[in-house]
TIMARLUM-331673 format. One record per residue (C-alpha): residue in one letter; residue number from 1; y, x, z. Coordinates in pm, whole numbers. Layout:
BEGIN
res,n,Y,X,Z
A,NUM,Y,X,Z
...
***
This chain:
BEGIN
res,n,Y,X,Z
X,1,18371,16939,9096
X,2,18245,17236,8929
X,3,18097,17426,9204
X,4,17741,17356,9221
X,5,17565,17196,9530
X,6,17281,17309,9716
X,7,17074,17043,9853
X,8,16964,17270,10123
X,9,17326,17295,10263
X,10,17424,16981,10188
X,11,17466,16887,10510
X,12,17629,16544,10479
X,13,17315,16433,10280
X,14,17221,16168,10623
X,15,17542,16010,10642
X,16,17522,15859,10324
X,17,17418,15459,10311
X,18,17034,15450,10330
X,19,17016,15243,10014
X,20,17171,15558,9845
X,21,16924,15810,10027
X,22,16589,15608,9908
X,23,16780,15573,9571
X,24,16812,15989,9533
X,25,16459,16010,9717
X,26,16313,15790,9439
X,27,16428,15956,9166
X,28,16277,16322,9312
X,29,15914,16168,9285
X,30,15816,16322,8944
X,31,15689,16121,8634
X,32,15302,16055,8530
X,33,15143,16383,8436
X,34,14835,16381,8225
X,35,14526,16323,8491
X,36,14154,16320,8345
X,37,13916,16077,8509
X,38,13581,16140,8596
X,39,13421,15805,8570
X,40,13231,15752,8932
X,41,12936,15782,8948
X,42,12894,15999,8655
X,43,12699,15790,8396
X,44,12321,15898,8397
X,45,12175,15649,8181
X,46,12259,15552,7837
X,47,12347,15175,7727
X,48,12107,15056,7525
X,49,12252,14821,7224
X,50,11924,14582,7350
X,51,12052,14532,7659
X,52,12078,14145,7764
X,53,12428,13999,7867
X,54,12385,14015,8210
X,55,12300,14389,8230
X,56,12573,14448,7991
X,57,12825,14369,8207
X,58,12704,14527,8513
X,59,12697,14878,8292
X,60,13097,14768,8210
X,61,13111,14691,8588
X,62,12978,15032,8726
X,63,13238,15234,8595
X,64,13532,15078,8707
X,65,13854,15095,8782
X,66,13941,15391,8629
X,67,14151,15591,8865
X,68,14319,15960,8815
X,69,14380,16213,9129
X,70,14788,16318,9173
X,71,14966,16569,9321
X,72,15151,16529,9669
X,73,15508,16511,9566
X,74,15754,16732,9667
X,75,15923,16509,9886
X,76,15609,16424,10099
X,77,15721,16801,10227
X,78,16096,16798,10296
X,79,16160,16507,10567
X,80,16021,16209,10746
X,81,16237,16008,10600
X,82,16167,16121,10220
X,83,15780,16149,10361
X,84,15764,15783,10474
X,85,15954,15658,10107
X,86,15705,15873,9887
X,87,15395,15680,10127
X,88,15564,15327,10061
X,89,15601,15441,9682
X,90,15247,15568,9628
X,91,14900,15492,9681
X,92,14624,15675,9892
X,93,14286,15711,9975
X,94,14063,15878,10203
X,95,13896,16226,10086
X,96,13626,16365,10230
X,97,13707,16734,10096
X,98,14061,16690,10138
X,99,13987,16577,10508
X,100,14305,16356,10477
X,101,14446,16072,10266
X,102,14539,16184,9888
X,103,14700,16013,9658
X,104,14587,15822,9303
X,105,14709,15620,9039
X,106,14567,15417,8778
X,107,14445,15544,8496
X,108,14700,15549,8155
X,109,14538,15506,7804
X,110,14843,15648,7690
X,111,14875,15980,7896
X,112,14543,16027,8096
X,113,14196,16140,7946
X,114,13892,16018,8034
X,115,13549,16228,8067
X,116,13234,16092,7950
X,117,12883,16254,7957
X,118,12571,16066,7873
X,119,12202,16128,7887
X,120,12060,16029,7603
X,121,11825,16237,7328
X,122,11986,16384,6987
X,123,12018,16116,6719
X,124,11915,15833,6913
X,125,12081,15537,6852
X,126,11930,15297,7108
X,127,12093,15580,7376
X,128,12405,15505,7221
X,129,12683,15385,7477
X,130,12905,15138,7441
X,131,13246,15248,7426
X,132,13391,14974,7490
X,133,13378,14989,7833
X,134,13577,15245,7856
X,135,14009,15163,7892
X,136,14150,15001,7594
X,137,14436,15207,7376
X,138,14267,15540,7523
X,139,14389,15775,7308
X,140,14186,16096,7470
X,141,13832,16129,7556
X,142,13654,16450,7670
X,143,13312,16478,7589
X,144,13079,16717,7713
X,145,12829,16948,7501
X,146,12528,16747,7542
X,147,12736,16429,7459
X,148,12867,16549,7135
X,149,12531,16743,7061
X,150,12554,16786,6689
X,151,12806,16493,6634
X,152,12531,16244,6515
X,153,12636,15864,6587
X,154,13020,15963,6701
X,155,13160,15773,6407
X,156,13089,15512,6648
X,157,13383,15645,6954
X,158,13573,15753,6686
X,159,13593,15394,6489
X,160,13600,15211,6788
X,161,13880,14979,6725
X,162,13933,14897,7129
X,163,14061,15299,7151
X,164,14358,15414,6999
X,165,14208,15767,6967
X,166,14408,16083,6889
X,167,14199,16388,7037
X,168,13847,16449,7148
X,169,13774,16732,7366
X,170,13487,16935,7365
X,171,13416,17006,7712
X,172,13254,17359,7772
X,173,13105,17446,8131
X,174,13245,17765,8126
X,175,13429,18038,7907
X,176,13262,18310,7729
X,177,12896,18260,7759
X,178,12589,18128,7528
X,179,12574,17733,7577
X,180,12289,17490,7517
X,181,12385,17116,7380
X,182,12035,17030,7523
X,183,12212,17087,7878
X,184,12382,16878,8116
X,185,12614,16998,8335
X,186,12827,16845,8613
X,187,13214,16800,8598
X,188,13408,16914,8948
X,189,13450,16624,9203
X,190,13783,16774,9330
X,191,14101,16719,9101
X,192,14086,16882,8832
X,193,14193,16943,8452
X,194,14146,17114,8151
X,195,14274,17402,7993
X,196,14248,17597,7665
X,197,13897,17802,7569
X,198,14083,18146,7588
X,199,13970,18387,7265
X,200,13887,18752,7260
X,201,14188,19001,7119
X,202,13952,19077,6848
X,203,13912,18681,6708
X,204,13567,18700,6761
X,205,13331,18407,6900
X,206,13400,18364,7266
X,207,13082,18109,7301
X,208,12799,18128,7077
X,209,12602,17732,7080
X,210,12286,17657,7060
X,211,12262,17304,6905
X,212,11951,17113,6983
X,213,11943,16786,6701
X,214,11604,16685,6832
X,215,11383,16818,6546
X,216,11498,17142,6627
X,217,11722,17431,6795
X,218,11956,17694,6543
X,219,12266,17880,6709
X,220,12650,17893,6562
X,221,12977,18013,6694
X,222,13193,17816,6884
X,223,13448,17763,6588
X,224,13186,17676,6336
X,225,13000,17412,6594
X,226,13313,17215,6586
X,227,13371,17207,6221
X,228,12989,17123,6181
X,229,13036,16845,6379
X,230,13320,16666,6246
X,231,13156,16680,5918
X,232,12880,16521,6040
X,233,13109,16232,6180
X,234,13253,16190,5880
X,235,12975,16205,5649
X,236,12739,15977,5869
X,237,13086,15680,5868
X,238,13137,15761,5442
X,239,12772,15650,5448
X,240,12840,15326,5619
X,241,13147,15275,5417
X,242,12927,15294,5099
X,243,12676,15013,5217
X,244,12924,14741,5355
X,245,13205,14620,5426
X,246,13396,14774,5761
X,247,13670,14540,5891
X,248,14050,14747,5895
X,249,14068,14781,6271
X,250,13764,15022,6225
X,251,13949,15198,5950
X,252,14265,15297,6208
X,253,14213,15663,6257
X,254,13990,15700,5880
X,255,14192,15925,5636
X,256,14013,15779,5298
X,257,14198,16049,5092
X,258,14030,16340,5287
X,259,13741,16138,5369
X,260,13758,16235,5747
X,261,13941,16101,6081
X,262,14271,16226,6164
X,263,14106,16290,6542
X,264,14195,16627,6663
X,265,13875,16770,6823
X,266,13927,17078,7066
X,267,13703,17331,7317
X,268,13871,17292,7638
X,269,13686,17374,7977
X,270,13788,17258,8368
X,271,13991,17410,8616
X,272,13995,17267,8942
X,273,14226,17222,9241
X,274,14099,17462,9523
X,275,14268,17621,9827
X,276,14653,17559,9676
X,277,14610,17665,9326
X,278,14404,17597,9003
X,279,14064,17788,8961
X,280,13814,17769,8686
X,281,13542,17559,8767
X,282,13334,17812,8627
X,283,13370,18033,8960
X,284,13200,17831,9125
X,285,12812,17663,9160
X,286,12738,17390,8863
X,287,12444,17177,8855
X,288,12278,17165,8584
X,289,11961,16962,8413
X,290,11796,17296,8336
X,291,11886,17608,8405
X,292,11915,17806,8011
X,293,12281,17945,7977
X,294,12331,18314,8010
X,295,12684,18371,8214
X,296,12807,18736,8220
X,297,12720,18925,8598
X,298,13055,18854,8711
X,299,12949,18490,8756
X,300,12643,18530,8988
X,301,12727,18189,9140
X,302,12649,18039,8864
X,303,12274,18147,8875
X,304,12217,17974,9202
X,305,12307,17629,9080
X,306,12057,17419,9133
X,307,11870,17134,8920
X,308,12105,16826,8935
X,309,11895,16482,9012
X,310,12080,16157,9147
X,311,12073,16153,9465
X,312,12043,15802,9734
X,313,12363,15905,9844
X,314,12520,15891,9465
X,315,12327,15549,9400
X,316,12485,15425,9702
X,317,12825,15562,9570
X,318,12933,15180,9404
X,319,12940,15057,9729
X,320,13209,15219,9839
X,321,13566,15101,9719
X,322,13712,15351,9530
X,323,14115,15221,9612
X,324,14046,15365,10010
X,325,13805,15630,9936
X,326,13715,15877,9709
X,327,13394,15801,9612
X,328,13305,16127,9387
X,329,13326,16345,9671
X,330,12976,16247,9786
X,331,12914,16339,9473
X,332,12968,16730,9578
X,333,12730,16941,9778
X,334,13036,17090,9950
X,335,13059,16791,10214
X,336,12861,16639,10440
X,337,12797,16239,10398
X,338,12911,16051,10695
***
């Protein structure tokens, strides 16, 4: 038949066989999308290589599992029938923003990214995590500024030979404004993503870094900060490759010819979900360690954000399960805990 049908009219949709209807219902739930998880709770303290066994495995153990926010399909809008199939097809848990049940998936080394900020002092290596922990075959990690720092010990993430990593993100707290390394800032707690550092017209600099290494505090452009620090990942792993032997699963992602990793490193910043469509995060209050960055006026509520400290409520976060409820959103001042 060449004439094309509209669903909307096709009025002899419910007289077909339920078997068929679930069979055309399944098929309108759309694939995986690319997700980034936001480890809960966020990771304040650094895992020391001296740790014993025993705490070693409760640091692996905080973390998890690793689960990415969704979308609502489609179909959880058109009927009962197609609602009720999508709910038997998905998984859900309680939000306390969302005031309602959302759904989640597991995370996918293959597809999702995972976010990872540390506190831990420039060019430390007993701060150091293990990344390990994190999903094996990950293939993208976002990092944020005072993570990456100046770039000192990342041979380590990059190397790791329980990652399959293709691209490291660079995770900026906002667009456009003079950053500090030496900050921390926190990621949103709603679903969110990334999206491309937009550039002025001109080509110029659209962030300008300061980059604390821990003996002292120069500033560079945006464009240069990244090159800076993938030439001090792989100068630091040459070095190591000069005094011993490193076993070939290390060597995965090494290009020996250019002496450098073939690891795409890119400035992305967040955008999050908010009231039916996706906002920059940076519209909105960020906590920060200390308050240093310089955002243009049209951002005033960014100057109220307040000094970010772990709260009982966040320690307490763990005890929830994170399968029936979403345990970073008492991780947001925009909810009450009940």
């Amino acid at each position: 038949m060449s004439e094309e049908v509209n669903p909307s009219t096709f009025f002899k949709f419910f007289d077909l066989p339920i078997e068929l209807r679930h069979s055309v219902w399944e098929l309108a739930i759309p694939e995986d999308v690319p997700e980034i998880c936001i480890p809960w709770p966020l990771e304040e303290r650094p895992a020391h290589w001296h740790h014993n066994h025993v705490d070693h495995v409760r640091s692996t153990n905080y973390l998890q599992p690793f689960l990415v926010d969704t979308c609502f399909p489609t179909i959880m809008h058109v009927c009962q029938e197609s609602r009720y199939l999508a709910i038997s097809r998905l998984r859900f848990r309680y939000s306390l923003i969302a005031g309602c049940p959302v759904p989640f998936r597991e995370f996918r080394p293959d597809l999702d990214i995972v976010y990872i900020t540390l506190c831990r002092p420039p060019t430390d290596i007993n701060a150091i995590p293990r990344w390990g922990k994190y999903p094996p075959g990950t293939q993208r990690v976002a990092l944020d500024l005072h993570t990456i720092k100046d770039g000192s010990f990342l041979w380590i993430l990059f190397s790791d030979p329980t990652l399959d990593l293709r691209t490291v993100f660079c995770i900026l707290p906002a667009s456009g404004a003079i950053l500090d390394t030496a900050v921390r800032f926190r990621p949103p707690a709603r679903r969110c993503r990334i999206r491309e550092v937009e550039r002025p017209s001109n080509g110029s600099e659209n962030n300008i870094i300061y980059v604390d290494r821990g003996y002292d505090r120069r500033m560079t452009g945006m464009g240069r900060y990244l090159e800076e620090v993938r030439d001090t990942i792989s100068t630091e792993f040459a070095e190591v490759l000069e005094i011993q032997e490193v076993p070939e699963p290390y060597l995965r992602r090494w290009n020996d010819a250019e002496v450098r990793f073939d690891v795409e490193l890119v400035a992305r910043t967040f955008e999050e979900y908010r009231g039916g469509r996706w906002v920059p995060s940076s519209e909105h209050s960020v906590g920060f360690d200390f308050q240093s960055i310089i955002f243009p006026a049209s951002w005033q509520a960014l100057d109220t954000a307040r000094t970010y400290t772990v709260s009982e409520l966040e320690s307490w976060a763990p005890l929830r399960n994170p399968e029936t409820f979403r345990v970073n959103d008492i991780q947001q001042n925009e909810v009450p805990f009940k």
